[in-house]
C-alpha positions in Angstrom: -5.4 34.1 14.3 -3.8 36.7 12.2 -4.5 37.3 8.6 -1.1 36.0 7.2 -1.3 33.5 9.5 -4.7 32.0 8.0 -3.6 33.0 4.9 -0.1 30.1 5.1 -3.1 27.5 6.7 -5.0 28.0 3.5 -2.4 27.0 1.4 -0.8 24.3 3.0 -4.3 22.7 3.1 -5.0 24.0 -0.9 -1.9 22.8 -1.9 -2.4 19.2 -0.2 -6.1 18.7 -1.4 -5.5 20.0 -5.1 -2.5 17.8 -6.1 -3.8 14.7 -4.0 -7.8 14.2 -4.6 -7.3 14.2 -8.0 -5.5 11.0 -8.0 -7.5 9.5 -4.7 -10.4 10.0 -7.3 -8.8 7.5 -9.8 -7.8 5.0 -7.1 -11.7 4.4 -6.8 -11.4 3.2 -9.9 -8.3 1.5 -9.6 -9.7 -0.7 -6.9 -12.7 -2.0 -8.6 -10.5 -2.3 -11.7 -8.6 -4.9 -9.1 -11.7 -6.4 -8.0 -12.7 -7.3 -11.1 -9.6 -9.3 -12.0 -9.4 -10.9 -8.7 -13.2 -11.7 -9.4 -11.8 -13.6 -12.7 -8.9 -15.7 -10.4 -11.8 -17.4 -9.1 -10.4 -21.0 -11.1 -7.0 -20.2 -10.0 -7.9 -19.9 -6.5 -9.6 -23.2 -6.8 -7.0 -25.1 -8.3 -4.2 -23.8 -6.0 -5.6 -23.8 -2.5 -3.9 -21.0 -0.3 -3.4 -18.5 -3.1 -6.2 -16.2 -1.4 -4.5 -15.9 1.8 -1.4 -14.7 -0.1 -3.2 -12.0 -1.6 -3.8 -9.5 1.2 0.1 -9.5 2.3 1.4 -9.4 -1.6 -0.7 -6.3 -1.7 0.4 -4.9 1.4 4.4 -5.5 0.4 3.3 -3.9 -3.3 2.1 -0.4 -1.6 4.8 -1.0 1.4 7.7 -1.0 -1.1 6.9 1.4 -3.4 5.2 4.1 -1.0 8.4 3.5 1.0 10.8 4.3 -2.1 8.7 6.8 -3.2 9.1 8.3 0.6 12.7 7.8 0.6 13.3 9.5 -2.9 11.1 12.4 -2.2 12.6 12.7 1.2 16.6 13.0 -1.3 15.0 15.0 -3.6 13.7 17.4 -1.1 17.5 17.8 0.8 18.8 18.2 -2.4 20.8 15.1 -2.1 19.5 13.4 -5.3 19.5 15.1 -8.7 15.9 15.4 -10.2 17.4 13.4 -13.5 17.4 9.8 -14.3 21.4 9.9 -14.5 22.2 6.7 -12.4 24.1 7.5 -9.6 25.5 5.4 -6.2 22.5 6.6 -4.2 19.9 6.1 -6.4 20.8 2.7 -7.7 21.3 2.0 -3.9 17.2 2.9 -3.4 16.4 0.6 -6.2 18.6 -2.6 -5.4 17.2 -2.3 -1.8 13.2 -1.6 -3.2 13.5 -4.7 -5.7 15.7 -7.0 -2.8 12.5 -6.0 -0.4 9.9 -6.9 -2.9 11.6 -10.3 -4.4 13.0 -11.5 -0.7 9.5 -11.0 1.0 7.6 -12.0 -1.7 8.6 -15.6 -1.3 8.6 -15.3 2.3 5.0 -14.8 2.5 4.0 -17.6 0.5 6.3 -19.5 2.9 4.2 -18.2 5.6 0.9 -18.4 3.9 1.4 -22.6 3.5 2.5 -22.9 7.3 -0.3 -20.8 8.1 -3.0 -23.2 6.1 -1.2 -26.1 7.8 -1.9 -24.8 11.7 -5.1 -23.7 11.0 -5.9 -26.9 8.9 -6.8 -25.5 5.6 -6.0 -26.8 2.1 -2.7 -25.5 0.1 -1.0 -26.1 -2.8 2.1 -26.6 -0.9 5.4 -24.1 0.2 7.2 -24.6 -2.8 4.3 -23.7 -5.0 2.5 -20.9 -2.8 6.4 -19.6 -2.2 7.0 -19.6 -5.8 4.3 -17.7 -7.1 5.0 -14.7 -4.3 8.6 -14.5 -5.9 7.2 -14.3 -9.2 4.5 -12.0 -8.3 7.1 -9.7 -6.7 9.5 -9.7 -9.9 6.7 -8.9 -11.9 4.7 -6.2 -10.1 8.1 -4.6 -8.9 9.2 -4.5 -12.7 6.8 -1.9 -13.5 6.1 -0.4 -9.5 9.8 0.8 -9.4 10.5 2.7 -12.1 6.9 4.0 -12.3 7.5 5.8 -8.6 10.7 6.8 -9.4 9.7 8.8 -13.0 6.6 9.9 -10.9 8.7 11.4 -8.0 11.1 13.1 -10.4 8.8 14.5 -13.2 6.6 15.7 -10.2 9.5 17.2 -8.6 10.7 19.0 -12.0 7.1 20.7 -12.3 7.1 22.0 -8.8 4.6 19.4 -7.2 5.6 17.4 -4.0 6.3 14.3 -4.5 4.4 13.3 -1.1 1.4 14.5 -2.2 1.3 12.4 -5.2 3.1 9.3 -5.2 1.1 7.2 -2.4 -2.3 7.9 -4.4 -0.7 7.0 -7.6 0.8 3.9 -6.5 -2.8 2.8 -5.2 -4.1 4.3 -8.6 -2.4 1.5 -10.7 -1.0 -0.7 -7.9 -3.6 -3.0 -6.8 -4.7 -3.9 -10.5 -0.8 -4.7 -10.8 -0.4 -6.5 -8.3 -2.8 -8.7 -8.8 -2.5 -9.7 -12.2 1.4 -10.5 -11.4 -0.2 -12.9 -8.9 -2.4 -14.0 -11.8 0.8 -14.8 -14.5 2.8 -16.2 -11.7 0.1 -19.0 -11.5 0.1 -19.5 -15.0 4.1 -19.7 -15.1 4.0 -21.8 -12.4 2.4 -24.2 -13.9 4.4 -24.4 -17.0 7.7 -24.5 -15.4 9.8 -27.5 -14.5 11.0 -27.8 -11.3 14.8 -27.2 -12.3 13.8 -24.0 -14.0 12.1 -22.9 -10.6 15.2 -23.8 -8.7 17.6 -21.3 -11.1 15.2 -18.5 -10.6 16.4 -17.9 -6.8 19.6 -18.6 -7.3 19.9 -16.2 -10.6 18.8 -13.8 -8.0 21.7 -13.8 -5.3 24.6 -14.4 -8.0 22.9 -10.9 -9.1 22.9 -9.3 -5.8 26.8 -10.5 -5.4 27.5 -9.4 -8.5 26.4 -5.1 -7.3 29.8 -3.6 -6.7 30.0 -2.2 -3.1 29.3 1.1 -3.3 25.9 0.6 -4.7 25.2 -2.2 -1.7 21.7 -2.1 -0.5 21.9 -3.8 2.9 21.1 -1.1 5.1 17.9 -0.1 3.7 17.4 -4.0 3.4 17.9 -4.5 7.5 16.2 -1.6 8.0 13.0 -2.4 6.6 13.0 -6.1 7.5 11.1 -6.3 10.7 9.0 -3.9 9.6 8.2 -5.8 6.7 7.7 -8.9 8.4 5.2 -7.3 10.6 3.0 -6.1 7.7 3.1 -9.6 6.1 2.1 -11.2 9.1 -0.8 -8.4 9.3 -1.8 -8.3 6.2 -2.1 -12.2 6.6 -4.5 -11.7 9.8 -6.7 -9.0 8.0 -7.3 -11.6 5.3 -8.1 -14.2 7.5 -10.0 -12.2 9.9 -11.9 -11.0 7.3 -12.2 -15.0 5.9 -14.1 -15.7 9.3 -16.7 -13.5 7.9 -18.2 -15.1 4.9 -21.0 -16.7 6.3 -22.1 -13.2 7.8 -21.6 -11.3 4.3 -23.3 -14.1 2.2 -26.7 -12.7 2.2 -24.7 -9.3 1.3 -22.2 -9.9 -1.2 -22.2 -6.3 -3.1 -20.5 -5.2 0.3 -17.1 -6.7 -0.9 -17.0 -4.3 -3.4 -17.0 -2.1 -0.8 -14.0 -3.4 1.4 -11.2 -2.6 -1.2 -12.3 0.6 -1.4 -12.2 1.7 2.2 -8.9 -0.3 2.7 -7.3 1.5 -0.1 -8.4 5.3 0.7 -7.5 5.2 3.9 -4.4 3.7 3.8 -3.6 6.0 0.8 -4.6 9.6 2.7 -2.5 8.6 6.1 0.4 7.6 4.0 0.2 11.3 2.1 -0.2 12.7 5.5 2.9 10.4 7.2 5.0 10.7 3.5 4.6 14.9 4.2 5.2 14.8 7.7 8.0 12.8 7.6 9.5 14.9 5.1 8.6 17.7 7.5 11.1 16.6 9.7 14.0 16.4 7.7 13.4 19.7 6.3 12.7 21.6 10.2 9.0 22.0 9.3 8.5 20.3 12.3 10.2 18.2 15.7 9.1 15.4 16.7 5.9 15.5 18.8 5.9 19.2 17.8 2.1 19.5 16.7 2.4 22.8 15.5 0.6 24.4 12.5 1.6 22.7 9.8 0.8 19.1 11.4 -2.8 20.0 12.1 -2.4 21.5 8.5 -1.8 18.1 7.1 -4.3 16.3 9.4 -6.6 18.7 8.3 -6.4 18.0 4.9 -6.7 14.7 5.5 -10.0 14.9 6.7 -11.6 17.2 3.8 -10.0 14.5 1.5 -12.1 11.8 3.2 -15.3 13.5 3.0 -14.9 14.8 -0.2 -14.0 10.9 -1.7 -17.5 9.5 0.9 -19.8 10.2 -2.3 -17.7 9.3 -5.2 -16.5 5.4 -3.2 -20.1 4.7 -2.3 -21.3 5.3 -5.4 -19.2 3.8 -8.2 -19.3 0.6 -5.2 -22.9 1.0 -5.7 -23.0 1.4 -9.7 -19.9 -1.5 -9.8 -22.4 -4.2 -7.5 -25.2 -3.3 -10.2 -23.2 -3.7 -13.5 -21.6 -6.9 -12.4 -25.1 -8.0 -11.1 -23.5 -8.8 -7.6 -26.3 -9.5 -5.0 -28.8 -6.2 -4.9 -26.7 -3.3 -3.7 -28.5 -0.5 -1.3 -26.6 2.9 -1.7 -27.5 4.1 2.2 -26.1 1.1 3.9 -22.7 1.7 1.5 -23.0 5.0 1.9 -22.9 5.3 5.8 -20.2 2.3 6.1 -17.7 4.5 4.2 -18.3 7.7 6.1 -17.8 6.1 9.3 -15.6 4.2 8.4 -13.0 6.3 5.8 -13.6 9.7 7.2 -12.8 9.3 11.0 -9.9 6.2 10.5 -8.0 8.7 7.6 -7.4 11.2 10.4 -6.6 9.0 13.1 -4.1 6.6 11.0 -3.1 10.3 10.2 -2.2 11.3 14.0 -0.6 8.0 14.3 1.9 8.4 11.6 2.8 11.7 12.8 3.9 9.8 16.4 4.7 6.8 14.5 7.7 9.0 12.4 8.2 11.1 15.4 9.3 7.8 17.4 11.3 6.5 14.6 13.2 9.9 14.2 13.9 10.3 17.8 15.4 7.0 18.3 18.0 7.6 15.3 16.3 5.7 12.5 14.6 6.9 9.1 10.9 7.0 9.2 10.3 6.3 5.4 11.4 2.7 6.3 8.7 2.6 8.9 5.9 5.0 8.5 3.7 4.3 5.2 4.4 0.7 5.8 3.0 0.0 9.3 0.3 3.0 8.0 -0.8 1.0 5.5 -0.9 -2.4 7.4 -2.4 -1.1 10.4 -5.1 0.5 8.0 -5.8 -2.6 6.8 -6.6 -4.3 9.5 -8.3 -1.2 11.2 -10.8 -0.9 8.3 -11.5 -4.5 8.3 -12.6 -4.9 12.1 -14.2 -1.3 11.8 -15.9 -2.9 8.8 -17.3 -6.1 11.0 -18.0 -4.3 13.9 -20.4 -1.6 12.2 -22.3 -4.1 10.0 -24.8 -5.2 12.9 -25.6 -1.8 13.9 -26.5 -0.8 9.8 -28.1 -3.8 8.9 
């Protein structure tokens, strides 16, 4: 390898791990910030059965939507297609009616799905309306403050000569899950105060709004775009809850390791969405062709896998020093330690490949990957670190 060629690698590689692990560092304490609220929902979950089996999806659609705009806006910004200002214009306001449509629409959807779910397998709810309602209000909530905080974060990142890829998906899980959350949180307390009259207006407030855009700042493509998509993270961010459900019994005589589980989901779902975010980017700007695994993929990947051991010490240990403060069970730091490096070292870099052939599909076949990529990343994560999770827990303990 020649000496300028080594010397580009280095700072593909620099660049990624110095404007990302920064921010990957604070998502470790974003997530047990989360875990401690959702720790405090323990009444709420109580008094409205099925609430828990929302949680894992609402989450999902929270990172889905906003790493997606984030993706998309970078992806403008990059072309040269979007100013780097906050002067409203027909495409952005497009981006934001279709990330807000996405995040109200679904959010109801899932807590439709949740309550039909409950019914087959023959669990206790609170009922479609109720479990349907608090995913709407969840969504308006946590998509009030997710939106405009990706879009100021992709601009003012842009302005300073940072990449938007390399910092949005981290910062989203930074404040995210802690956001999302607590909107599922004050949704239950509205909920309850609310008659049923003013629950009916909400929806319909909702499409006389949507009517109301004028055409040219219409939303629908991004909306069909993203739809089955969307519904397949839902419906897998419903399973990875469940699946991990099935597991209580095994984890009751080891409860600091749900500290843990947050964690692991979060990081490695955040460092293969910076990887797919970059890489799809890659291939709007010629960087790369699809399936081309040239330099500055492995580059990427690369980087990937130096973030993941770099973040092993810092997630086992404030799991460790989180399970100890909040006097949950009697937390070991080996076992923690060796679940998250096999776990978050060697899934990062293969949810990594993936979204490099996920985007590289999408792209061949006419579509645009940042409706796809971080999404299904992220989902597929999920459910990957879970069963990853189960599977490694005999051969530990």
């Amino acid at each position: 390898m020649s000496k300028k060629r080594r010397k580009r690698k280095s700072k593909v590689i620099k660049k990624i791990l110095t404007e990302s692990t920064p921010l990957l560092l604070l998502t470790v304490l974003g997530s047990a910030f989360a875990g401690g609220i959702l720790g405090r929902m323990e009444e709420v979950i109580m008094l409205i059965p099925g609430v828990i089996i929302l949680v894992p999806a609402i989450l999902d659609l929270r990172g889905d939507v906003g790493a997606s705009f984030g993706s998309r806006i970078s992806s403008l910004l990059h072309l040269g297609s979007l100013e780097p200002t906050f002067r409203p214009s027909a495409l952005l306001l497009n981006n934001i009616s279709g990330a807000f449509s996405l995040s109200f629409v679904f959010s109801g959807f899932f807590g439709m799905f949740a309550h039909l779910l409950s019914v087959l397998l023959k669990l206790s709810s609170a009922g479609m309306w109720k479990l349907s309602m608090i995913g709407l209000f969840s969504g308006v909530l946590s998509s009030s403050i997710m939106i405009p905080f990706t879009l100021s974060l992709a601009i003012l990142s842009f302005r300073r000569g940072l990449d938007p890829d390399d910092i949005i998906s981290p910062a989203i899980a930074v404040v995210g899950d802690g956001i999302a959350i607590s909107s599922i949180w004050v949704a239950t307390i509205l909920l309850r105060r609310f008659t049923m009259p003013d629950n009916v207006l909400l929806p319909v407030g909702f499409i006389a709004v949507g009517l109301a855009i004028p055409n040219r700042y219409r939303w629908w493509s991004i909306f069909i775009e993203s739809t089955p998509v969307l519904i397949t993270c839902g419906v897998l961010g419903i399973i990875a809850g469940l699946f991990l459900h099935n597991q209580e019994s095994a984890l009751a005589g080891l409860p600091y390791l749900f500290v843990l589980i947050p964690q692991i989901i979060s990081k490695v779902g955040s460092m293969a969405s910076i990887a797919g975010m970059r890489l799809t980017s890659a291939l709007y700007l010629g960087f790369s062709k699809p399936f081309k695994w040239n330099r500055y993929v492995w580059d990427n990947i690369i980087a990937v896998f130096w973030m993941g051991v770099i973040l092993v010490v810092p997630v086992a240990g404030i799991s460790f020093i989180t399970a100890k403060l909040l006097s949950i069970g009697k937390p070991e730091i080996y076992p923690l330690f060796m679940l998250t490096l096999l776990i978050m070292v060697p899934l990062s870099v293969l949810m990594s490949i993936f979204s490099f052939i996920l985007a590289s599909s999408v792209k061949r076949i006419g579509r645009d990957p940042s409706n796809f990529v971080v999404p299904l990343i992220t989902s597929l994560s999920d459910i990957a670190g879970i069963a990853v999770f189960v599977l490694l827990l005999p051969l530990i303990f």
